[in-house]
PDB file of N, CA, C and O in Angstrom:
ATOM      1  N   UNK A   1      -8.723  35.363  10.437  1.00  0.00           N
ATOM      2  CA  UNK A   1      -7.348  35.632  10.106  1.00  0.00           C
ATOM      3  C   UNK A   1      -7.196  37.137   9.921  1.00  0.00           C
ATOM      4  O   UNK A   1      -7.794  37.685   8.995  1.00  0.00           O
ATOM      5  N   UNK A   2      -6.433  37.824  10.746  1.00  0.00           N
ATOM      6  CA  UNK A   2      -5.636  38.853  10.616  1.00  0.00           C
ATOM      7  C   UNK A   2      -4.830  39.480   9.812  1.00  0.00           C
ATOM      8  O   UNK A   2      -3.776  38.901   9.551  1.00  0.00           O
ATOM      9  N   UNK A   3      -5.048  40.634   9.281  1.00  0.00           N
ATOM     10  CA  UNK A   3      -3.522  40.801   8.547  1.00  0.00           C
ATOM     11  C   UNK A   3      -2.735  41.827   9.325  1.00  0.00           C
ATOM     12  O   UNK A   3      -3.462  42.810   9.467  1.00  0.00           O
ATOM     13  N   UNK A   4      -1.332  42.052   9.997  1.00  0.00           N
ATOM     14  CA  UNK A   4      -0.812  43.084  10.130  1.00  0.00           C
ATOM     15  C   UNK A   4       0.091  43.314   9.647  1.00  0.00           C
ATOM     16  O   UNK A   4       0.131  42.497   8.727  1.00  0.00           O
ATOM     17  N   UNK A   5       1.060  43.985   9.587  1.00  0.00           N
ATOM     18  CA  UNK A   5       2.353  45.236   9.574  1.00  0.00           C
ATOM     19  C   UNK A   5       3.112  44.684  10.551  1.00  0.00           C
ATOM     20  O   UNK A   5       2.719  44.883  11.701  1.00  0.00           O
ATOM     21  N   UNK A   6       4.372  43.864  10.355  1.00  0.00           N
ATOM     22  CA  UNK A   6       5.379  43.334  11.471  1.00  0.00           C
ATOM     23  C   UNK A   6       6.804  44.383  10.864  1.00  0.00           C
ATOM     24  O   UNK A   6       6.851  44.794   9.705  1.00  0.00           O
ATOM     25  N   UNK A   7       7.658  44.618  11.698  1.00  0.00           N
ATOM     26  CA  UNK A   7       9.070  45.224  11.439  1.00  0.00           C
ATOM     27  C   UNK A   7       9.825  43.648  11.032  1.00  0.00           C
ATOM     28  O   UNK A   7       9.794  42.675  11.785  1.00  0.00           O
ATOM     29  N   UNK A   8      10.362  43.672   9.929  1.00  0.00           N
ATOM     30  CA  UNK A   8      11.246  42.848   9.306  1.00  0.00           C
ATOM     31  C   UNK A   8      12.227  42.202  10.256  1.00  0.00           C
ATOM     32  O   UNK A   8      12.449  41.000  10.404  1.00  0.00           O
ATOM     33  N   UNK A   9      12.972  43.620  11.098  1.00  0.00           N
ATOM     34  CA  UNK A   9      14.101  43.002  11.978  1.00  0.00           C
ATOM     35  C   UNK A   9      13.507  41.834  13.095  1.00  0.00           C
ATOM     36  O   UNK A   9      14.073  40.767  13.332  1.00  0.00           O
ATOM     37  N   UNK A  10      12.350  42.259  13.660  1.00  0.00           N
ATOM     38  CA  UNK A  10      11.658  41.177  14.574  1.00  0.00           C
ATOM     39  C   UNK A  10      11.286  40.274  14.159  1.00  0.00           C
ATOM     40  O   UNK A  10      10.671  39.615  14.997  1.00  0.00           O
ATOM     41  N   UNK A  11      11.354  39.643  12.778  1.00  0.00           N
ATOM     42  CA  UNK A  11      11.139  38.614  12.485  1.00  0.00           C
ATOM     43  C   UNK A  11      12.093  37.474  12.582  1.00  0.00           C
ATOM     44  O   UNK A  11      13.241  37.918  12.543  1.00  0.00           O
ATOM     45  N   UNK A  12      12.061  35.921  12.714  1.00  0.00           N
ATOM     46  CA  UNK A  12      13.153  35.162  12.463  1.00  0.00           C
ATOM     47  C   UNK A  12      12.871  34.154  11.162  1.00  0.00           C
ATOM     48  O   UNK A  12      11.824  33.642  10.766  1.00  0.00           O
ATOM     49  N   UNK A  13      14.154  34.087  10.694  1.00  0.00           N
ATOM     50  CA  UNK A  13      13.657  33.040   9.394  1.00  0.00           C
ATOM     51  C   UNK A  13      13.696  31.569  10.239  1.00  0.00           C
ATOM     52  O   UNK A  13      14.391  31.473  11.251  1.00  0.00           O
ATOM     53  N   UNK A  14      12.846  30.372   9.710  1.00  0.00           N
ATOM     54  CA  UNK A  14      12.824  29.523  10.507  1.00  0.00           C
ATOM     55  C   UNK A  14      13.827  28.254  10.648  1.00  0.00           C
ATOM     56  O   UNK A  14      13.626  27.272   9.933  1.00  0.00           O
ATOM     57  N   UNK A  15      14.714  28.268  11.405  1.00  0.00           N
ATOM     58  CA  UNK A  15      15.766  27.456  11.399  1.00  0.00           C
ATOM     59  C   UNK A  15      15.519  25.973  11.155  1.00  0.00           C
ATOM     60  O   UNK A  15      16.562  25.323  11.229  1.00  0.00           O
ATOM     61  N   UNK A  16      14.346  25.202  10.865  1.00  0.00           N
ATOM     62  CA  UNK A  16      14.124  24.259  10.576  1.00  0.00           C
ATOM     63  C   UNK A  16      13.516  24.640   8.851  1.00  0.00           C
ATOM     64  O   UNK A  16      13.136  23.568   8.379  1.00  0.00           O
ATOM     65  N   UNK A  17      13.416  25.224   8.327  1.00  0.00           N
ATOM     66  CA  UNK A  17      13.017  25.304   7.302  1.00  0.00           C
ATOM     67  C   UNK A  17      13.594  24.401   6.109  1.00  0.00           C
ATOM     68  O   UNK A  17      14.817  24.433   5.980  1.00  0.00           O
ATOM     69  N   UNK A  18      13.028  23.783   5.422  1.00  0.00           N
ATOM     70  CA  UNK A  18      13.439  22.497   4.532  1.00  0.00           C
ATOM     71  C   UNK A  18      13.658  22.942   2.853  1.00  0.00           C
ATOM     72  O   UNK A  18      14.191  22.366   1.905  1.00  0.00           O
ATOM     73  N   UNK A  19      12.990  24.218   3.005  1.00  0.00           N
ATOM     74  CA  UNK A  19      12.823  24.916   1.612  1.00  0.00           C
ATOM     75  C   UNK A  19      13.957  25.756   1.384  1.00  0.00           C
ATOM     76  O   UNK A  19      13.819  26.923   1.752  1.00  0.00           O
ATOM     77  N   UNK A  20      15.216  25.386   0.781  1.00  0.00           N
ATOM     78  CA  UNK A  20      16.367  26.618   0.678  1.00  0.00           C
ATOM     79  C   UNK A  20      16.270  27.641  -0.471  1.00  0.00           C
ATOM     80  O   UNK A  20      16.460  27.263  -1.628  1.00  0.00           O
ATOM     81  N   UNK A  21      16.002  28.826  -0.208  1.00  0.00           N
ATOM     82  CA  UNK A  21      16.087  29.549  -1.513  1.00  0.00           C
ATOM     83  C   UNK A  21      17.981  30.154  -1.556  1.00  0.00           C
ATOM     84  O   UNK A  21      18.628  30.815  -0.744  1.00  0.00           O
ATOM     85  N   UNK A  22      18.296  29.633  -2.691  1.00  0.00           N
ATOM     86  CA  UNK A  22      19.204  29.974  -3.516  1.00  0.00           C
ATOM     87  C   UNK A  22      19.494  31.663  -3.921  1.00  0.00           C
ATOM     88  O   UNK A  22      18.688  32.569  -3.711  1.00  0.00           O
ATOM     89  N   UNK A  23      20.467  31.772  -4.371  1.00  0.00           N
ATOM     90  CA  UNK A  23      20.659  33.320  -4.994  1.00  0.00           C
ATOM     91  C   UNK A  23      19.979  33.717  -5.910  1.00  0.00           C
ATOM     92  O   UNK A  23      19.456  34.809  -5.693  1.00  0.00           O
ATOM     93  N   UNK A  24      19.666  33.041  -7.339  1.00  0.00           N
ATOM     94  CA  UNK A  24      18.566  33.349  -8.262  1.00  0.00           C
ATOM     95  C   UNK A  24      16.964  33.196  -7.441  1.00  0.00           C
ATOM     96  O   UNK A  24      15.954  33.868  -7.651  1.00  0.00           O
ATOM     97  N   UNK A  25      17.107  32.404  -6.751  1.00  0.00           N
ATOM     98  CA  UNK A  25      15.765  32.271  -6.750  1.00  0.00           C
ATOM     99  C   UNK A  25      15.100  33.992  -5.471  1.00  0.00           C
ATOM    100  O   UNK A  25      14.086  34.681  -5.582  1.00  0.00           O
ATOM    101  N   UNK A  26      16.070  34.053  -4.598  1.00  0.00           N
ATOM    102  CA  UNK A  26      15.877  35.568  -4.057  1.00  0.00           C
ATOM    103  C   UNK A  26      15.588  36.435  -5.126  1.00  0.00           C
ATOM    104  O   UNK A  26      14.645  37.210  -5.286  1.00  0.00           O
ATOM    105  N   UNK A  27      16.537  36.179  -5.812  1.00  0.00           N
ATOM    106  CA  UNK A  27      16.892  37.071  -6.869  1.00  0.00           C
ATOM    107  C   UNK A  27      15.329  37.747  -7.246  1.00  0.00           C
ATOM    108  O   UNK A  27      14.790  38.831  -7.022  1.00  0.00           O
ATOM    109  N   UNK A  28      15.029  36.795  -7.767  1.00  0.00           N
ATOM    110  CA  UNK A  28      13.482  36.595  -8.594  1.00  0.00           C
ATOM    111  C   UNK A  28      12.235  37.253  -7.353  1.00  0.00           C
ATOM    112  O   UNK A  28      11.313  38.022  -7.627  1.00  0.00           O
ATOM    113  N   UNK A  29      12.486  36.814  -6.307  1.00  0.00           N
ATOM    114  CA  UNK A  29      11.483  37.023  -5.639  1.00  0.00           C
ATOM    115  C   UNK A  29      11.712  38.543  -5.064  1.00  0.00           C
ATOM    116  O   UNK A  29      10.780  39.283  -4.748  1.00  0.00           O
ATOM    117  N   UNK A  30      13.000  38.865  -4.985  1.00  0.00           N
ATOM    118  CA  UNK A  30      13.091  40.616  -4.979  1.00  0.00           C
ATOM    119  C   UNK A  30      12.519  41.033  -6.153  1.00  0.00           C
ATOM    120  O   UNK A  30      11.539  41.766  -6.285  1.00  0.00           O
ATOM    121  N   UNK A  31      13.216  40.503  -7.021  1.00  0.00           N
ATOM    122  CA  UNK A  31      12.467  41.615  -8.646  1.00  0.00           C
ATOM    123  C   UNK A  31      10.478  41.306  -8.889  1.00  0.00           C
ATOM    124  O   UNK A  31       9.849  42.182  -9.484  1.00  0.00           O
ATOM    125  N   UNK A  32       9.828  40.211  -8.440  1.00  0.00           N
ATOM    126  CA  UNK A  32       8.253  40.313  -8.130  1.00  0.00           C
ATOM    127  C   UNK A  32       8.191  41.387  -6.921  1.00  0.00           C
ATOM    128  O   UNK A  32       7.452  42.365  -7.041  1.00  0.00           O
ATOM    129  N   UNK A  33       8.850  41.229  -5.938  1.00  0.00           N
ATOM    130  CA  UNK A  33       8.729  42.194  -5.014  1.00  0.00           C
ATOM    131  C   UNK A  33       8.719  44.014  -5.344  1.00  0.00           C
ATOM    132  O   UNK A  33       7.940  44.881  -4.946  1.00  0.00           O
ATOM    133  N   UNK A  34       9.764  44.087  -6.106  1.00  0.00           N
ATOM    134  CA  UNK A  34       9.684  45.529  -6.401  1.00  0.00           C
ATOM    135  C   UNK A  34       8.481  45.686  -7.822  1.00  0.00           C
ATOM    136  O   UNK A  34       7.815  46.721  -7.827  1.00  0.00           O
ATOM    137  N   UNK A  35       8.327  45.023  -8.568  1.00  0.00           N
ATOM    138  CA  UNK A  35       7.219  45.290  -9.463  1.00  0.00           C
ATOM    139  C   UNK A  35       5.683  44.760  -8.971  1.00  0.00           C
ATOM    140  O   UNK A  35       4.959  45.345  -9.777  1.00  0.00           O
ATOM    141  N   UNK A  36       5.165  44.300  -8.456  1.00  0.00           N
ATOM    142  CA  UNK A  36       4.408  44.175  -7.512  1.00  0.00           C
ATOM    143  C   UNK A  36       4.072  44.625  -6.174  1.00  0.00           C
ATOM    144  O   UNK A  36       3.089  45.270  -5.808  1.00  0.00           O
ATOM    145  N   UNK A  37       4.938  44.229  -5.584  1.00  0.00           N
ATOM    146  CA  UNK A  37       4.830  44.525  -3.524  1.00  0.00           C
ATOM    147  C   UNK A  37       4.299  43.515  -3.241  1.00  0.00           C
ATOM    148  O   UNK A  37       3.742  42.712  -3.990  1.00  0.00           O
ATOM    149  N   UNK A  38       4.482  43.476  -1.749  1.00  0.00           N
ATOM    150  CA  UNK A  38       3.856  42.290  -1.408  1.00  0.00           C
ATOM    151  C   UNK A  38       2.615  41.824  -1.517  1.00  0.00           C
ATOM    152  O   UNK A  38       1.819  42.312  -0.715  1.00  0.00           O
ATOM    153  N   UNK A  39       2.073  40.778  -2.496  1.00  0.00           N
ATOM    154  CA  UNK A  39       0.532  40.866  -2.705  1.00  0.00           C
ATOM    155  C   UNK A  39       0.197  39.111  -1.652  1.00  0.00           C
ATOM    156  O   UNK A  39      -0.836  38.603  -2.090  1.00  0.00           O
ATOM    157  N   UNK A  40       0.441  38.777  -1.207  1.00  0.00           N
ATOM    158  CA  UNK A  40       0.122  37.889   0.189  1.00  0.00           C
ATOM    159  C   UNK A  40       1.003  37.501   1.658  1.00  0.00           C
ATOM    160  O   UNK A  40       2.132  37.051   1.852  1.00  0.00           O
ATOM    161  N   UNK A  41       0.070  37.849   2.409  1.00  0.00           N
ATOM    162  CA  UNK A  41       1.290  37.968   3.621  1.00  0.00           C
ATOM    163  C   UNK A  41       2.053  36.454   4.114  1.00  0.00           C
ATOM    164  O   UNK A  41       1.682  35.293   3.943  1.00  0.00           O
ATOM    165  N   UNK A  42       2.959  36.875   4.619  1.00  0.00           N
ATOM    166  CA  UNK A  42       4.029  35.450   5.014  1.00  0.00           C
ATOM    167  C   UNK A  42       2.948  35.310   5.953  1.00  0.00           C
ATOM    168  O   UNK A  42       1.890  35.903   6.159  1.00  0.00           O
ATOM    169  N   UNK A  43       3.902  33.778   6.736  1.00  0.00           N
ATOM    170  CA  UNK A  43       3.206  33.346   8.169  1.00  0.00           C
ATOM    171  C   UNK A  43       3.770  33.034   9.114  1.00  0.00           C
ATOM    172  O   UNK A  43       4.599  32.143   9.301  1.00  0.00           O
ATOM    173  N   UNK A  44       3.366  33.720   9.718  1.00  0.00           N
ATOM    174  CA  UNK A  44       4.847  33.607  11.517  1.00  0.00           C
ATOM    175  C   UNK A  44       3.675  33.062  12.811  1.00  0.00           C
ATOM    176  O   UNK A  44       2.451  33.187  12.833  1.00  0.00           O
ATOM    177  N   UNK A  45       4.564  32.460  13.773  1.00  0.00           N
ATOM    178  CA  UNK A  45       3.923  31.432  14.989  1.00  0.00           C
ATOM    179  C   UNK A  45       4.361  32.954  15.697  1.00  0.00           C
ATOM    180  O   UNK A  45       4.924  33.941  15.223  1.00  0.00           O
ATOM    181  N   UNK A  46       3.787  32.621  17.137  1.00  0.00           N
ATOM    182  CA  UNK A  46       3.633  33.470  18.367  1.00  0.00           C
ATOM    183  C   UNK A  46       4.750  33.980  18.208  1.00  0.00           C
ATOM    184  O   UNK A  46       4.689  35.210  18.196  1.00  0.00           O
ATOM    185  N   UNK A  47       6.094  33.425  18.036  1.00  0.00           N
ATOM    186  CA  UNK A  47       7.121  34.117  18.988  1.00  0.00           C
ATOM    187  C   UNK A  47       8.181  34.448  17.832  1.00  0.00           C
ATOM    188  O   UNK A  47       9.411  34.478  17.890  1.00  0.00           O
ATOM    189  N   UNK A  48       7.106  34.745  16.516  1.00  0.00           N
ATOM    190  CA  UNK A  48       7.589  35.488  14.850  1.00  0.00           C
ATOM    191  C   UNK A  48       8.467  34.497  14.344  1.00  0.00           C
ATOM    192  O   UNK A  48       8.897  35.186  13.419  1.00  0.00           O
ATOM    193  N   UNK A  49       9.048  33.465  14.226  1.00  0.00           N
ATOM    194  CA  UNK A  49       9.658  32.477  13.447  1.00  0.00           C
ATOM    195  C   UNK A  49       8.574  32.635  12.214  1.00  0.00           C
ATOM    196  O   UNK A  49       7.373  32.690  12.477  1.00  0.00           O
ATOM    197  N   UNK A  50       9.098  32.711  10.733  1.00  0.00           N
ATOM    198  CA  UNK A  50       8.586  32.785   9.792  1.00  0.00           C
ATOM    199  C   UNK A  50       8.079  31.202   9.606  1.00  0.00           C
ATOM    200  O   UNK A  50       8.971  30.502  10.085  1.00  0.00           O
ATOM    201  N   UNK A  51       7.117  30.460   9.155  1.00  0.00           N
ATOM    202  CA  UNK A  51       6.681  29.179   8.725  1.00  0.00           C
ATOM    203  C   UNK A  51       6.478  29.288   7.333  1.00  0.00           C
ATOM    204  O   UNK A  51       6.843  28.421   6.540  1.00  0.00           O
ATOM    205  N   UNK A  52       5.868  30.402   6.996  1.00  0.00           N
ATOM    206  CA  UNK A  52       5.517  30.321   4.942  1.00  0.00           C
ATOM    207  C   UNK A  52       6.477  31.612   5.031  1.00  0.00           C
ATOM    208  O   UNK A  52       6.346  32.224   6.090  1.00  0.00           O
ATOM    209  N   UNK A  53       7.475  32.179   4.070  1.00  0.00           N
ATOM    210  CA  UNK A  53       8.030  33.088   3.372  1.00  0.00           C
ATOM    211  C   UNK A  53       8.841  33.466   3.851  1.00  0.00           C
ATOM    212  O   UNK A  53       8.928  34.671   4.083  1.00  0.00           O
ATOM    213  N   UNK A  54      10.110  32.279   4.328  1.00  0.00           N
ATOM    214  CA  UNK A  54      10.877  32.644   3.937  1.00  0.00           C
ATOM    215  C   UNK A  54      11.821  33.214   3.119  1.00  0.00           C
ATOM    216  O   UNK A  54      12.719  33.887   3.625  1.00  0.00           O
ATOM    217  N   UNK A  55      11.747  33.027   1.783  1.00  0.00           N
ATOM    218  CA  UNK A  55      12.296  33.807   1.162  1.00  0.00           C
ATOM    219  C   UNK A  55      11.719  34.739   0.658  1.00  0.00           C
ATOM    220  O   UNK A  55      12.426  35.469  -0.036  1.00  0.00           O
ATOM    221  N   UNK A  56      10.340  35.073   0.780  1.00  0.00           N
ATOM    222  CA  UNK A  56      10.071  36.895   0.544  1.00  0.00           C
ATOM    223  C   UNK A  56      10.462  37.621   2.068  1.00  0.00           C
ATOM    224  O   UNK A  56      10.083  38.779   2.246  1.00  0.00           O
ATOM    225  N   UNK A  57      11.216  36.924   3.141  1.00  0.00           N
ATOM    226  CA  UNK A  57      11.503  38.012   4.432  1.00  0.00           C
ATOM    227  C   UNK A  57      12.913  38.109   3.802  1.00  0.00           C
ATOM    228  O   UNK A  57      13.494  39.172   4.023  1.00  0.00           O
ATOM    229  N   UNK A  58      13.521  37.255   3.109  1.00  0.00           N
ATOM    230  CA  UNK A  58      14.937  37.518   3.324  1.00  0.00           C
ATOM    231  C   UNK A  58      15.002  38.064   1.527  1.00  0.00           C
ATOM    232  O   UNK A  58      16.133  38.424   1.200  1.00  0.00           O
ATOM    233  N   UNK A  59      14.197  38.128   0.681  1.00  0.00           N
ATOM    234  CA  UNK A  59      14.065  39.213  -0.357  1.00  0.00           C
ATOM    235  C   UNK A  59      13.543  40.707   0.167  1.00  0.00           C
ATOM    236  O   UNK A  59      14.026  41.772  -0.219  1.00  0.00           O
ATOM    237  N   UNK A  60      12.541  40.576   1.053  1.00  0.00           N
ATOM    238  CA  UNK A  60      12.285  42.184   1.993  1.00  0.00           C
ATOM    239  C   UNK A  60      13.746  42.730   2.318  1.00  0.00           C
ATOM    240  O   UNK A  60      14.347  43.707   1.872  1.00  0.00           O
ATOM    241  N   UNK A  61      14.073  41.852   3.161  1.00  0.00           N
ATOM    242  CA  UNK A  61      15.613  42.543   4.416  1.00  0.00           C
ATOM    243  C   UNK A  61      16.564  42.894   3.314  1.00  0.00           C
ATOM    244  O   UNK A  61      17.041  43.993   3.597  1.00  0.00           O
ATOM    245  N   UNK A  62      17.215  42.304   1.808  1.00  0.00           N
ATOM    246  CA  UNK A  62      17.669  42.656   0.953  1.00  0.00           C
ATOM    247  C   UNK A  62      17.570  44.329  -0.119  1.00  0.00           C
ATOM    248  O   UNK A  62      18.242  45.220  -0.639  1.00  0.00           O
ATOM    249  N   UNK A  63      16.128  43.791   0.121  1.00  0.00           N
ATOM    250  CA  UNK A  63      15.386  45.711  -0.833  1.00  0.00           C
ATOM    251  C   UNK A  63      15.335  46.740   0.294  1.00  0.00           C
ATOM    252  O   UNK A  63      14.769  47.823   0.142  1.00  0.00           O
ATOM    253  N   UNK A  64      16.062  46.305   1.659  1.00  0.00           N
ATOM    254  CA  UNK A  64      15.519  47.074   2.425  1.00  0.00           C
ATOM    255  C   UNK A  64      14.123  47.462   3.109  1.00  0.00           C
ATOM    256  O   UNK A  64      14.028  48.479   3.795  1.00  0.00           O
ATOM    257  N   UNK A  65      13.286  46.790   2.935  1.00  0.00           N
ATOM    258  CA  UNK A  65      11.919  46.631   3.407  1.00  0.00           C
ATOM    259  C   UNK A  65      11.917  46.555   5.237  1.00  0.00           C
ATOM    260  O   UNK A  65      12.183  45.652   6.031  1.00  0.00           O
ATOM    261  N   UNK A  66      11.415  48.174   5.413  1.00  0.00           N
ATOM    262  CA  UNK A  66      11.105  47.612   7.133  1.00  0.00           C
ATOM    263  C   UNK A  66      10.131  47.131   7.914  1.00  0.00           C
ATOM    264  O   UNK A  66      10.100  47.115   9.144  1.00  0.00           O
ATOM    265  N   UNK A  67       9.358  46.751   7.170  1.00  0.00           N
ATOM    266  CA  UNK A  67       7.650  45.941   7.423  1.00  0.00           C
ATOM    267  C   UNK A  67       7.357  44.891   6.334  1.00  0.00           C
ATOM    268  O   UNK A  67       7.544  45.141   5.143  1.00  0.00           O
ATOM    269  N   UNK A  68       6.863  43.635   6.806  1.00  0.00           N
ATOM    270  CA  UNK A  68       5.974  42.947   5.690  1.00  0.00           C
ATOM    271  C   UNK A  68       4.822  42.985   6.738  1.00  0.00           C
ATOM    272  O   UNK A  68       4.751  43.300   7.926  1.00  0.00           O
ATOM    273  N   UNK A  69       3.741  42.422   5.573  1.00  0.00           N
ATOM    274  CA  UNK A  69       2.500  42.254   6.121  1.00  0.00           C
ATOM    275  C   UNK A  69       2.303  40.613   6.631  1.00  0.00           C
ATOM    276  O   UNK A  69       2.326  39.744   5.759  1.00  0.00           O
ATOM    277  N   UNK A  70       2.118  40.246   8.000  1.00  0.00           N
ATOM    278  CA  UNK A  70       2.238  38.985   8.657  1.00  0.00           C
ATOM    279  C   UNK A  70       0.853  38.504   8.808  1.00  0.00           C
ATOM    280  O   UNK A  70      -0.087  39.249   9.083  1.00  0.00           O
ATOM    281  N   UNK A  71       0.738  36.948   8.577  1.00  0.00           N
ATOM    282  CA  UNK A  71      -0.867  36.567   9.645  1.00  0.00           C
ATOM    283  C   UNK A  71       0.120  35.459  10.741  1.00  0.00           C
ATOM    284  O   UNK A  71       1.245  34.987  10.571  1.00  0.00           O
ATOM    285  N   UNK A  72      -0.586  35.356  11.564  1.00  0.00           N
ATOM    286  CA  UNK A  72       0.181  34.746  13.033  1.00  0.00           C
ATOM    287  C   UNK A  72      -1.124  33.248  12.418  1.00  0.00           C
ATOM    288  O   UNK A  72      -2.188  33.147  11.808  1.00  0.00           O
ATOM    289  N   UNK A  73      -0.070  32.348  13.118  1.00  0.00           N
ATOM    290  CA  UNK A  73      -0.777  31.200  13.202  1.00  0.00           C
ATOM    291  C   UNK A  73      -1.012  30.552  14.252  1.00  0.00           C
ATOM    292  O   UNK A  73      -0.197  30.917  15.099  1.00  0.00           O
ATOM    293  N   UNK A  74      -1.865  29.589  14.753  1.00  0.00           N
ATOM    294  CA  UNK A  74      -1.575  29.703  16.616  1.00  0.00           C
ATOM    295  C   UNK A  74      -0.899  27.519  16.191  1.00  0.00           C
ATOM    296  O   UNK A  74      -0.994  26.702  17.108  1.00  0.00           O
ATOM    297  N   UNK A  75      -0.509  27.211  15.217  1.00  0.00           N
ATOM    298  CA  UNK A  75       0.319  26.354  15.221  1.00  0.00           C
ATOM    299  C   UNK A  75       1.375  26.160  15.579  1.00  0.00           C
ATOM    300  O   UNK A  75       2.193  26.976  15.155  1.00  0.00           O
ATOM    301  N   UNK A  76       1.864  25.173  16.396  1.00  0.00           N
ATOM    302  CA  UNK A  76       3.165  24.982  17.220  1.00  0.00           C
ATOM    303  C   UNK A  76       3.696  23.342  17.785  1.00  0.00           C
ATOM    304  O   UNK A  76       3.223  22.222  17.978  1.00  0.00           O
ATOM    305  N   UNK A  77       4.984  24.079  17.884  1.00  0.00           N
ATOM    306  CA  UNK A  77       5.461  22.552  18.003  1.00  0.00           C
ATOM    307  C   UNK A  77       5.778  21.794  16.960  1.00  0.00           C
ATOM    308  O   UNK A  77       6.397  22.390  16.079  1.00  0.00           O
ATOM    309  N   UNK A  78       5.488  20.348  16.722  1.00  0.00           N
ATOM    310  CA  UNK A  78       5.690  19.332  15.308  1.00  0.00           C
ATOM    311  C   UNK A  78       4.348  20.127  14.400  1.00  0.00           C
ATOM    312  O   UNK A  78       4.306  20.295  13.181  1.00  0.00           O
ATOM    313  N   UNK A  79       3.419  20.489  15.318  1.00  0.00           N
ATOM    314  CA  UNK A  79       2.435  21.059  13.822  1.00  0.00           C
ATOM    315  C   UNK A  79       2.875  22.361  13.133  1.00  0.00           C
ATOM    316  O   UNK A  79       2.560  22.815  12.033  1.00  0.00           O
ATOM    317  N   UNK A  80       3.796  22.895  14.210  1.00  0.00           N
ATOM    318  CA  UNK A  80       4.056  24.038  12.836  1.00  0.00           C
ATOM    319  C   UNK A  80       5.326  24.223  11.789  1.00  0.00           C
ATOM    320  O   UNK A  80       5.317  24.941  10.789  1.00  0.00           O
ATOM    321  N   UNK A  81       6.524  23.324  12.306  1.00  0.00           N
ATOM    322  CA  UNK A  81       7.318  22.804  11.809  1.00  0.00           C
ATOM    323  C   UNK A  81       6.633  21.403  10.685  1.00  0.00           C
ATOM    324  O   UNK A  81       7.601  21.218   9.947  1.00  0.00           O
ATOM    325  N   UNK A  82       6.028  20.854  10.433  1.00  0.00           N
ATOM    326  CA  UNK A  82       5.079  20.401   9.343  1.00  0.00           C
ATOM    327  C   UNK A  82       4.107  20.955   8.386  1.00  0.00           C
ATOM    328  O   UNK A  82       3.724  20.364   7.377  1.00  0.00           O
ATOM    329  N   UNK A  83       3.614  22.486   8.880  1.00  0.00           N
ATOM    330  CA  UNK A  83       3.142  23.293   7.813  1.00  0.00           C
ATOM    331  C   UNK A  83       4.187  23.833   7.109  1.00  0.00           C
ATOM    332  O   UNK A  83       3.969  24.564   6.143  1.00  0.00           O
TER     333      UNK A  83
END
């Protein structure tokens, strides 16, 4: 497993995603974000659809963040829409 440096804008949040974060709950995950930083990377498939963190990409794009740190997963299809 890899870690890199992705640009925020190239990322997509994942339109099947089942997990909705709310306004407080961004909320919260911007304010760990700025007193911390990012201390584990999200997880995006080949073609950058986010699968884990969504809401630390859309707490990044909020603080203005133009990079998170990504690992790619080579899951796809029903298996990665089930992780």
């Amino acid at each position: 497993m890899q870690i890199e440096s992705v640009a925020t804008e190239t990322l997509v949040a994942d339109p099947a995603n089942v997990r909705s974060h709310d306004e407080a709950n961004v909320r919260a995950i911007m304010g760990s974000l700025r007193r911390f930083g990012q201390q584990k990377p999200i997880v995006i498939d080949a073609q950058g659809v986010v699968r884990a963190g969504n809401g630390t990409l859309a707490a990044a794009r909020r603080l203005g963040w133009s990079h998170l740190s990504v690992v790619r997963t080579n899951l796809a299809g029903p298996e990665a829409t089930a992780y």
